[in-house]
C-alpha positions as CSV (number, residue, x, y, z in Angstrom):
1,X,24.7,1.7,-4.5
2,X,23.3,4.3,-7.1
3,X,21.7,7.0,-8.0
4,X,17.9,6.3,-9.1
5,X,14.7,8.4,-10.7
6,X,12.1,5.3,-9.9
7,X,8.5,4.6,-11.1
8,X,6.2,2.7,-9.2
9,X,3.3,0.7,-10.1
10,X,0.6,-1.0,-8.1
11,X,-1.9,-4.2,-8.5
12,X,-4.6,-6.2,-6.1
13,X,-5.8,-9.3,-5.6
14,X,-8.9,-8.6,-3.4
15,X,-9.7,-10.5,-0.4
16,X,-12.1,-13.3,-1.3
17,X,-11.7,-13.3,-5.0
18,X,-11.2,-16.7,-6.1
19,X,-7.6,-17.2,-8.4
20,X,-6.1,-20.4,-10.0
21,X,-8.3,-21.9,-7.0
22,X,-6.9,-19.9,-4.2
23,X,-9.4,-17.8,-2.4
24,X,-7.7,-14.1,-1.2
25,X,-7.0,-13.6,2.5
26,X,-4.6,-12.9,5.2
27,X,-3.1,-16.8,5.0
28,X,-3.3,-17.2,1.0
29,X,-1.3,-14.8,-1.6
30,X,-2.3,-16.1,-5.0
31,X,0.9,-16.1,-7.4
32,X,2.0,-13.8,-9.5
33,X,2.4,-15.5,-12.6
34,X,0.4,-14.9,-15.1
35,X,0.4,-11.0,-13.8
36,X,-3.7,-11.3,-14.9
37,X,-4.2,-12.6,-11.1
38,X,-2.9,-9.4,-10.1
39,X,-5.5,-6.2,-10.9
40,X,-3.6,-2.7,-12.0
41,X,-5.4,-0.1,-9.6
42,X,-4.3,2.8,-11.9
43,X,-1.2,4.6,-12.9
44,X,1.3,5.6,-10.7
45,X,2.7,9.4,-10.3
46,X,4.5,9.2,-7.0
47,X,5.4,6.7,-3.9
48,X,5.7,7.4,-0.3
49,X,6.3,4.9,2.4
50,X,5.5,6.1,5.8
51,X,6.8,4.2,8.5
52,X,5.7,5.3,12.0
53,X,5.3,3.6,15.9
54,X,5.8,4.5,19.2
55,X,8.6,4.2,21.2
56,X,9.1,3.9,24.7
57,X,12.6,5.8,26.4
58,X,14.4,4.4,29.0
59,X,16.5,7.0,30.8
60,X,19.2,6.6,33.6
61,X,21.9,8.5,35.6
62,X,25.3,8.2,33.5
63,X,26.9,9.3,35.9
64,X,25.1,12.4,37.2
65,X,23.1,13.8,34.3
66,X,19.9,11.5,32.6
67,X,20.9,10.1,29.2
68,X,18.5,7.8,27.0
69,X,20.5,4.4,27.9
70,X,17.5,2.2,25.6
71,X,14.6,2.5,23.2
72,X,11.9,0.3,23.4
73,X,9.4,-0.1,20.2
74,X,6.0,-0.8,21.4
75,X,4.2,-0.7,17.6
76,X,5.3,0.0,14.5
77,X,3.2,0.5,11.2
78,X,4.0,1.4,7.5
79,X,1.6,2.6,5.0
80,X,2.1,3.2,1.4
81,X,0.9,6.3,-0.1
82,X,0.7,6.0,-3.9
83,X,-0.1,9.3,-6.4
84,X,-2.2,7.9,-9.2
85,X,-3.5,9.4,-11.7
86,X,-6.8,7.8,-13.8
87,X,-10.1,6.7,-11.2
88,X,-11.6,3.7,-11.3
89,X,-14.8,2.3,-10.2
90,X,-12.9,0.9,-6.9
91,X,-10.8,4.2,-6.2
92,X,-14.0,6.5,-6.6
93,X,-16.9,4.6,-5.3
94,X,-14.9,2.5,-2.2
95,X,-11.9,4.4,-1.8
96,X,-13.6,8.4,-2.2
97,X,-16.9,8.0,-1.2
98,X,-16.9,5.4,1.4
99,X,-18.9,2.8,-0.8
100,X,-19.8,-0.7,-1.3
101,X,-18.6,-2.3,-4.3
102,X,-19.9,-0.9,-7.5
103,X,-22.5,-3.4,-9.3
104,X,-23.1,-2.8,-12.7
105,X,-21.9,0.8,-11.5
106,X,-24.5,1.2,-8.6
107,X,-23.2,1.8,-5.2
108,X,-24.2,2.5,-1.9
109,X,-22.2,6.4,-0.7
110,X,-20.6,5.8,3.0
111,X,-22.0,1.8,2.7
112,X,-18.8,0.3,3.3
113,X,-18.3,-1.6,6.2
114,X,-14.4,-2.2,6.0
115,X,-12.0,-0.1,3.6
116,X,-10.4,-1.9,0.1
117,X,-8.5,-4.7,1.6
118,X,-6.4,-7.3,-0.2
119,X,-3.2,-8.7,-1.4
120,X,-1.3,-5.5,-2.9
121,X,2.0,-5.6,-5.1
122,X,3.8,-3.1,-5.4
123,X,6.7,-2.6,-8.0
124,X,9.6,-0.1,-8.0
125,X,11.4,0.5,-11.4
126,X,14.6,2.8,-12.1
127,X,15.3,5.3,-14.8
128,X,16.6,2.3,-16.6
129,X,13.9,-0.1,-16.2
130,X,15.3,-2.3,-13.9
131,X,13.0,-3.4,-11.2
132,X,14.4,-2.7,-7.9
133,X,12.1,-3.1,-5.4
134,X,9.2,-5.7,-5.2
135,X,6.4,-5.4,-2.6
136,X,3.7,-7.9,-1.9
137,X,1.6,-7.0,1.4
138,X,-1.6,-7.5,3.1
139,X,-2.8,-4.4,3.7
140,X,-6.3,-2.1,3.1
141,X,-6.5,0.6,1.0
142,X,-8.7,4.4,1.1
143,X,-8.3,7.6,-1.2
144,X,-7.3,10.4,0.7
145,X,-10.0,13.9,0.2
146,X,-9.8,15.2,-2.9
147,X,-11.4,18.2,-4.5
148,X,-12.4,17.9,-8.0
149,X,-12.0,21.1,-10.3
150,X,-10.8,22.1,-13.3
151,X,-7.3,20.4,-12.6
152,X,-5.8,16.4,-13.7
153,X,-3.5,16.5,-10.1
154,X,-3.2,13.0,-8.7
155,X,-4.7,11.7,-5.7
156,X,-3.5,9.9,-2.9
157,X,-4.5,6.2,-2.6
158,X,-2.9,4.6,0.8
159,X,-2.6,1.4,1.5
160,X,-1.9,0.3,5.3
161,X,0.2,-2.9,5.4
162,X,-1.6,-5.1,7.9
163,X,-0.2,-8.2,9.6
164,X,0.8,-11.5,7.6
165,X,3.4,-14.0,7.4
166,X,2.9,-13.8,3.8
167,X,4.2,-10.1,3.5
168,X,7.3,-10.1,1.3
169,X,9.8,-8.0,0.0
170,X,12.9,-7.6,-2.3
171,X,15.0,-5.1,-3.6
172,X,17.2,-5.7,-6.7
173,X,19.8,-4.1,-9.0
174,X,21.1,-1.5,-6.6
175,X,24.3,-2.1,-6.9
């Protein structure tokens, strides 16, 4: 165990796109190797996982007064929340404003009929450049609001792991 300051950074390899012959879905993760198969989305500021579900009680006499004597989980889900700081033509147009993918730069607002979805890897890196935490899920992606102004603060792009048996991770130089 030990103490770490970590960095993240984040890359996608969109559903559909085609790499070293491997078209992008739920069932085929294209490799990492070379890293150009994998897309940066931007830089990264911050990294929160949020891991939420529902859980079912059980409660029973023990022996007069109810305790909790089980806890069932009935659905779990974890998304990724990611501060990054520079847009992009994916982040603005799809993630912001609801979009279809840009063309040449043209877009339709609100014309999006599912949100950014893909293979996403995400890397974790400590105050001494080791990696220590390696991500590669399924998942879809938004931008939370934001409100422009005369500020650089990052935005929030989240990205919901979705269901696979392809989602990996590993976590490394910890101790």
């Amino acid at each position: 165990m030990k103490d770490i300051i970590a960095g993240y950074h984040i890359f996608l390899a969109r559903e559909g796109a085609v790499i070293d012959g491997v078209t992008v879905a739920d069932d085929a993760k294209p490799d990492t190797s070379p890293e150009s198969n994998y897309t940066r989305v931007a830089h990264c500021e911050s990294f929160e996982p949020r891991r939420t579900g529902n859980r079912l009680v059980r409660r029973s006499p023990d022996p007069g007064r109810f305790q909790d004597r089980a806890v069932i989980i009935t659905n779990q889900q974890i998304e990724y929340v990611l501060g990054l700081q520079e847009w992009s033509d994916m982040t603005l147009a799809e993630g912001l404003l609801g979009g279809s993918a840009p063309v040449a730069g043209v877009f339709v607002p609100n014309g999006a009929t599912e949100d950014i979805r893909g293979w996403f890897l995400i890397q974790g890196y400590d105050h001494e450049n080791n990696q220590i935490l390696a991500l590669n899920v399924w998942g879809e992606a938004r931008v939370e609001p934001y409100t422009f102004g005369e500020n650089l603060t990052a935005y929030r792009f989240i990205v919901r792991q979705l269901s696979s048996t392809l989602n990996t991770g590993e976590v490394s130089n910890l101790s």
